[in-house]
VEXDREN-2710 file (C-alpha; in Angstrom, 1 decimal):
% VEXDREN-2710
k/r/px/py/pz
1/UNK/83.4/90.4/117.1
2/UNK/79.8/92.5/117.8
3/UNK/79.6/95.7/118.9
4/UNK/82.4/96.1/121.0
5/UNK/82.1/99.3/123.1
6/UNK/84.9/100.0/126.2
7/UNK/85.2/103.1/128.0
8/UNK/85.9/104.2/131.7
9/UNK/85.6/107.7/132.9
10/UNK/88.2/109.5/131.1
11/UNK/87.5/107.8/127.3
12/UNK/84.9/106.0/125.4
13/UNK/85.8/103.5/122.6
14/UNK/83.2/102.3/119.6
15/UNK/82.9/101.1/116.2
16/UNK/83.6/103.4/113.8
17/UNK/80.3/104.0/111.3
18/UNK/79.5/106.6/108.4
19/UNK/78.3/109.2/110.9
20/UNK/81.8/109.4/112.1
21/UNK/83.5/111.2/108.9
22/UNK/82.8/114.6/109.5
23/UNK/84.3/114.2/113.2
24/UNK/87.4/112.4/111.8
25/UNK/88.3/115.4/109.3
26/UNK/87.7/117.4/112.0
27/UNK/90.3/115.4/114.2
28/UNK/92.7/114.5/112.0
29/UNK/93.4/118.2/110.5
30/UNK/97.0/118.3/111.5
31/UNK/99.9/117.4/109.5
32/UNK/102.0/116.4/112.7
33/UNK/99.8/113.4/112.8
34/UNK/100.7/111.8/110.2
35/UNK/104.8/111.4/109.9
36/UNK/104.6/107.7/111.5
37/UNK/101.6/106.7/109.9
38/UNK/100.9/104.4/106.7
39/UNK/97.9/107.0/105.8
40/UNK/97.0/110.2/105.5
41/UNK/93.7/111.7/106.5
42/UNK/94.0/115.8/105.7
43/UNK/91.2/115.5/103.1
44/UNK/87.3/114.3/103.6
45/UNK/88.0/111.9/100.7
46/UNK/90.8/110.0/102.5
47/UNK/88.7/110.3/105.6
48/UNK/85.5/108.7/103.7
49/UNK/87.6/105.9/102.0
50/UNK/89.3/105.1/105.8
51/UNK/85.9/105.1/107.5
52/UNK/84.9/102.9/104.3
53/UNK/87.2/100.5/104.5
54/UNK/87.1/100.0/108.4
55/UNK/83.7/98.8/108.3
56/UNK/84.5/96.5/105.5
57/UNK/87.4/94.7/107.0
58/UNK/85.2/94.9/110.0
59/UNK/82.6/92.8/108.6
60/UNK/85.3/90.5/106.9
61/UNK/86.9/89.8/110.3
62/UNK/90.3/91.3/109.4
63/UNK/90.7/94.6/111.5
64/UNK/88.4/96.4/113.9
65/UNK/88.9/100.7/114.2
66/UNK/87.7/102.5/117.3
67/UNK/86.9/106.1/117.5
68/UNK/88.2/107.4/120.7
69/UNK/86.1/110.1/122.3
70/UNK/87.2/112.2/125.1
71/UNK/84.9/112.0/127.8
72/UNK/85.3/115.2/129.6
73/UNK/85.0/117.2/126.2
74/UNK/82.4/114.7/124.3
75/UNK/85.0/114.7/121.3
76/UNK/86.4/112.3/118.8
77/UNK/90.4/112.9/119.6
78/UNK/91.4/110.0/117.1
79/UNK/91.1/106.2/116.7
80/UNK/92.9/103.0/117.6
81/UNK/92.2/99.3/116.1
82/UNK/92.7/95.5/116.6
83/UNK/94.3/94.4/113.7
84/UNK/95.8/91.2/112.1
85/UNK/93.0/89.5/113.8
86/UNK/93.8/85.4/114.3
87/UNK/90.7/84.0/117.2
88/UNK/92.1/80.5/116.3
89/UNK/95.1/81.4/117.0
90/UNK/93.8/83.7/120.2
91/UNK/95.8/86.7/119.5
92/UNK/95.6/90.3/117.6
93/UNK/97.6/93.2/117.2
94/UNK/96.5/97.4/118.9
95/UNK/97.7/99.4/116.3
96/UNK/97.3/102.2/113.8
97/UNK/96.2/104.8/116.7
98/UNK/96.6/108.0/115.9
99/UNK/95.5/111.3/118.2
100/UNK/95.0/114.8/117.3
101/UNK/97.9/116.5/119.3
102/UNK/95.7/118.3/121.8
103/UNK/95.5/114.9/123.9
104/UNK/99.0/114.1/123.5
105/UNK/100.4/113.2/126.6
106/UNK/97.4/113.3/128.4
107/UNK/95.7/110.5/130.2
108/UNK/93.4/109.4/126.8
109/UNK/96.2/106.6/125.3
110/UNK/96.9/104.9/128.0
111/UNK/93.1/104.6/129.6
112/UNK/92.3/103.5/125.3
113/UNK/95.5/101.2/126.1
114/UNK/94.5/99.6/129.3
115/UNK/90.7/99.3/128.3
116/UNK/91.6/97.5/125.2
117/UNK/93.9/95.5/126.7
118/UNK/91.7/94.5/129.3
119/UNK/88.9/93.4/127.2
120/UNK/91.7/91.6/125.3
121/UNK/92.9/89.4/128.2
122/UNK/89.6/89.4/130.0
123/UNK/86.8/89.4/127.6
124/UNK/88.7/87.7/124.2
125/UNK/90.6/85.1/126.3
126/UNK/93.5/85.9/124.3
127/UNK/96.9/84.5/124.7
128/UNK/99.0/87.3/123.0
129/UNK/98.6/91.0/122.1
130/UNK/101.1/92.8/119.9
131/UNK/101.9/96.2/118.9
132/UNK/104.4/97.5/116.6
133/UNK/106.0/100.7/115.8
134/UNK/108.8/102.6/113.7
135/UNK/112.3/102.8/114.6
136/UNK/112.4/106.3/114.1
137/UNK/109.4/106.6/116.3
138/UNK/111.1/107.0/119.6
139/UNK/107.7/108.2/121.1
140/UNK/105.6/105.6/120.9
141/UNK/108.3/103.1/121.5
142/UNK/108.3/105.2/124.8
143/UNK/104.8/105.0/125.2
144/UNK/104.9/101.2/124.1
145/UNK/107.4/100.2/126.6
146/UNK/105.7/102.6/129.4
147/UNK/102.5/100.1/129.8
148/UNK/105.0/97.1/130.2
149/UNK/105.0/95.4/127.3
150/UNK/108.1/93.2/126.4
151/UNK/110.6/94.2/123.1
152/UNK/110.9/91.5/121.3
153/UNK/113.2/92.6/118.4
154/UNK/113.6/94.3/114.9
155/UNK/111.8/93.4/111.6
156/UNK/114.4/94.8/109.4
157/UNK/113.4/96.3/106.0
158/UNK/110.0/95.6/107.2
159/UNK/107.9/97.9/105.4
160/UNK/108.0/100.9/102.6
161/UNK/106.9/104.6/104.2
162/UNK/105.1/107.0/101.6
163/UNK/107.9/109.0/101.7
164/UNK/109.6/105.5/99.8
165/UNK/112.2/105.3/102.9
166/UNK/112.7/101.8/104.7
167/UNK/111.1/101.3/107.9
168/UNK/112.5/99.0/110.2
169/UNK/109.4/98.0/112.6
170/UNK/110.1/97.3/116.3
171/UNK/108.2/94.8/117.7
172/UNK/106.5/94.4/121.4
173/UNK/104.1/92.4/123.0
174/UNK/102.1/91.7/126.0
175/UNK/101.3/87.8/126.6
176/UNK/98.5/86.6/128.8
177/UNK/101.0/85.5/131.6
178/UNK/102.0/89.5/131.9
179/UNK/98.5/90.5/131.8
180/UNK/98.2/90.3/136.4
181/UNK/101.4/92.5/136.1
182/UNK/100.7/94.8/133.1
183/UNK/97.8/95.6/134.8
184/UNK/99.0/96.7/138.2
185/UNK/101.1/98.9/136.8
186/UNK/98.0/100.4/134.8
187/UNK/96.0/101.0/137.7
188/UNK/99.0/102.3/139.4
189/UNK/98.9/105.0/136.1
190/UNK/95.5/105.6/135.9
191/UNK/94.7/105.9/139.7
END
């Protein structure tokens, strides 16, 4: 995958590159952020090593992080990625997105959801996207199962949070046959 650029008039998604670190700290300064999430990034150190390893696994083929910028304000407001990455298999995961709480609940996830999503189905060619979540994460489940994307069950155990509690991670997914349907009700949102 190149240079992968998607926006519309509300958000702009790129790559993520060095030049991005001091924008991130800036963005990701707030503790509320970071309850769901397997990282941390309160600290330029934790930034530099997240914007460091991005661009590695991008160039390895494994995951792909997007800055999100806000249109309106010309601001990085956080970053979303395509992640567990299979083109033989046609399919990849949207994941690990994370927003500085001034955009929450405003119109910036779902245009970042709906752009990525369409370059997914349209562009890629892909037969199945997936996202996953917490089960204590009752908001973005919300959010999940707002764009019309199907439940498809409970990974149990799944996964260790830094706080060392068990995380049982809910899975979802939106297959290319949904895609005419999903995105109806998109432009239905965004319009």
């Amino acid at each position: 995958m190149d240079n992968i650029v998607l926006e519309n008039e509300v958000v702009r998604l790129r790559p993520v590159d060095l030049t991005d670190i001091e924008a991130i700290t800036v963005a990701a300064n707030d503790v509320r952020i970071w309850g769901h999430m397997s990282v941390t990034l309160l600290d330029r150190t934790s930034v530099e090593n997240y914007v460091q390893k991005a661009i590695q696994e991008r160039k390895q083929g494994i995951s792909y992080l997007f800055v999100v910028i806000d249109k309106q304000t010309n601001t990085l407001v956080g970053c979303t990625s395509f992640l567990d990455i299979s083109i033989p298999h046609k399919r990849l995961e949207i994941g690990a997105t994370w927003y500085n709480p001034s955009v929450w609940r405003t119109a910036i996830n779902t245009n970042c959801k709906f752009l990525l999503l369409q370059h997914c189905f349209e562009s890629m060619q892909l037969n199945r996207v997936q996202i996953k979540t917490g089960h204590e994460n009752l908001r973005s489940q919300q959010a999940i199962e707002r764009i019309g994307a199907q439940k498809e069950g409970i990974l149990r155990d799944h996964m260790i949070k830094k706080d060392g509690t068990i995380r049982h991670t809910v899975m979802y997914s939106i297959v290319m046959d949904d895609w005419q349907q999903v995105k109806a009700r998109f432009l239905d949102q965004l319009l």
